[in-house]
C-alpha positions as CSV (number, residue, x, y, z in Angstrom):
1,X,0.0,0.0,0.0
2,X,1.4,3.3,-0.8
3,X,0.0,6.7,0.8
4,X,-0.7,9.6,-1.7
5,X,-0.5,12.7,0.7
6,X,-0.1,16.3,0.3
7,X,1.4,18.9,2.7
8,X,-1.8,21.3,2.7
9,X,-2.1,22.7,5.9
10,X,0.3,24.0,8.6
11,X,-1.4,23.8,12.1
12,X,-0.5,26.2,15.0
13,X,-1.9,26.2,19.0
14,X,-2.2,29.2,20.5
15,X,-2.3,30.5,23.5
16,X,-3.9,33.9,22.6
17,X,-5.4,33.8,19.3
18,X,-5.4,38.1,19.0
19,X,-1.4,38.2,19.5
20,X,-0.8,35.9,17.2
21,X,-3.0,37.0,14.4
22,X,-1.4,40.6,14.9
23,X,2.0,38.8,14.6
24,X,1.4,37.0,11.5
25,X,-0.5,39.9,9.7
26,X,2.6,42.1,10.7
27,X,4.3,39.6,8.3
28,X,2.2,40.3,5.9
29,X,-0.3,37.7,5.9
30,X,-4.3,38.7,5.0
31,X,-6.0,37.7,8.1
32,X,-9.4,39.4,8.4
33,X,-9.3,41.5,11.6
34,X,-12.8,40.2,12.8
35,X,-10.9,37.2,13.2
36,X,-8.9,37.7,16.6
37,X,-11.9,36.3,18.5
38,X,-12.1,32.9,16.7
39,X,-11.6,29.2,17.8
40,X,-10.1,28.4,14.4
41,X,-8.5,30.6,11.9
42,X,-7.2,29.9,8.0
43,X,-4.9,31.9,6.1
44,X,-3.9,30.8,2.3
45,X,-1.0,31.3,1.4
46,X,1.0,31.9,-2.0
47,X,0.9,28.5,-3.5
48,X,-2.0,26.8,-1.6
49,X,-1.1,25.7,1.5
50,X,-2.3,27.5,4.4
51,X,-1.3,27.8,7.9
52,X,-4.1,27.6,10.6
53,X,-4.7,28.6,14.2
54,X,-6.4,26.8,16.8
55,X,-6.9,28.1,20.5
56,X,-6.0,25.8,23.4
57,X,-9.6,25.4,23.8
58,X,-10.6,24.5,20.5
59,X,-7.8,21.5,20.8
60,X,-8.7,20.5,24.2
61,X,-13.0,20.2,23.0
62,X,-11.2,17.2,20.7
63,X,-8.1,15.7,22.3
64,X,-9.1,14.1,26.0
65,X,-6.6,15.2,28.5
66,X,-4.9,17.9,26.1
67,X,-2.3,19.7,28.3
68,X,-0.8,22.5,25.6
69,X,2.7,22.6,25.2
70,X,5.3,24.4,27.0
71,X,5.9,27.6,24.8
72,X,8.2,27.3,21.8
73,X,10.1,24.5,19.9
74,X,7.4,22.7,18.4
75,X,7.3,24.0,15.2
76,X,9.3,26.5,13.2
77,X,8.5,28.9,9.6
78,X,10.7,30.6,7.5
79,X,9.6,34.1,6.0
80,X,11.6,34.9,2.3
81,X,12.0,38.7,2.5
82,X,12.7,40.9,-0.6
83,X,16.3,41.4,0.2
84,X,18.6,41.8,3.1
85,X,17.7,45.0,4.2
86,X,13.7,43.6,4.4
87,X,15.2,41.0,6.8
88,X,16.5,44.2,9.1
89,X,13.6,46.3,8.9
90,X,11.0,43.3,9.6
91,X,13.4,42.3,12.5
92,X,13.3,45.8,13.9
93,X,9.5,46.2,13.4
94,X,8.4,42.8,15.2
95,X,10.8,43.9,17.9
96,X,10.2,47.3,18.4
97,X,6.2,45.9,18.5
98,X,7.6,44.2,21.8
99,X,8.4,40.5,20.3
100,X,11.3,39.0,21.6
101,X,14.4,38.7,19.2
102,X,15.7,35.4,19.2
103,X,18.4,35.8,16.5
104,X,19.6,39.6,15.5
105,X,20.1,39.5,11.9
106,X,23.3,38.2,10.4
107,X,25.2,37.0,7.2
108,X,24.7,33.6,7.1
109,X,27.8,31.2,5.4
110,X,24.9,29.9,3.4
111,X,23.7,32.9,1.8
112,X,21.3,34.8,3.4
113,X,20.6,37.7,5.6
114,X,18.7,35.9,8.4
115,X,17.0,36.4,11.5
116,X,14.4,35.1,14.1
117,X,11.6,36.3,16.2
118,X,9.5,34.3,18.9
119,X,5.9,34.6,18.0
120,X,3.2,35.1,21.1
121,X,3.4,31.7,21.7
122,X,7.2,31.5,21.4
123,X,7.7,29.4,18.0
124,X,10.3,30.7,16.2
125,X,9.6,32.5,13.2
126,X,12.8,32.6,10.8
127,X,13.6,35.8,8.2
128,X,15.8,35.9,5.8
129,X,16.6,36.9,2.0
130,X,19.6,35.6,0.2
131,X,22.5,38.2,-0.1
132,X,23.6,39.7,-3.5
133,X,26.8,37.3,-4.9
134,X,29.8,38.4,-4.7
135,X,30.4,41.8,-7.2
136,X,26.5,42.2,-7.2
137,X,24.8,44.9,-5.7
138,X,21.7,44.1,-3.2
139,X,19.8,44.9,-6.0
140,X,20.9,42.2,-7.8
């Protein structure tokens, strides 16, 4: 037997469904703002797949004896910025908005300008943007 399965959905628990919304829409992500309120939230993104928030609640009215996690760790994203200097200016946005850096941005030895923040429920929530090669400009 052989499973046919797609990655569609990308599943998040949180803790206070308001902070993270206003996270991820910081990001740039079109979540309705009636939605802070909500058990269950959706968001497509660019090629299908969306990522979806569930309260505590919501997971405990289906899994008996659901104790949530302790914050952070148990899943991670990866934002693709427009260039390096996007990486920096997100970074100082969700920071200055109070969200704790976990990773100040840097060079990476693999190519990018990358960062992390802790989203409201502490998951880290990676930035980056490849840099220009070497004689380019960050324009490209």
């Amino acid at each position: 037997m052989s499973i046919s399965a797609r990655l569609d959905v990308i599943g998040s628990i949180t803790a206070d469904m308001a902070a993270a919304l206003t996270f991820y829409r910081t990001l740039g992500l079109a979540v309705p703002l009636d939605a802070d309120g909500e058990p269950h939230v959706e968001v497509s993104l660019p090629g299908g797949l969306r990522l979806a928030f569930d309260t505590e609640a919501t997971i405990g009215s289906f899994v008996p004896g659901f104790t949530p996690p302790p914050p952070g760790g148990r899943i991670g994203l990866a934002f693709l910025l427009d260039d390096p200097a996007a990486v920096d200016a997100a970074y100082a946005e969700l920071t200055g908005a109070g969200h704790h850096g976990e990773v100040e941005p840097f060079d990476a030895f693999w190519g990018q300008r990358y960062a992390t923040v802790l989203d409201p429920d502490g998951n880290g929530v990676d930035l980056f943007a490849p840099l220009p090669a070497a004689g380019e400009d960050a324009t490209g």
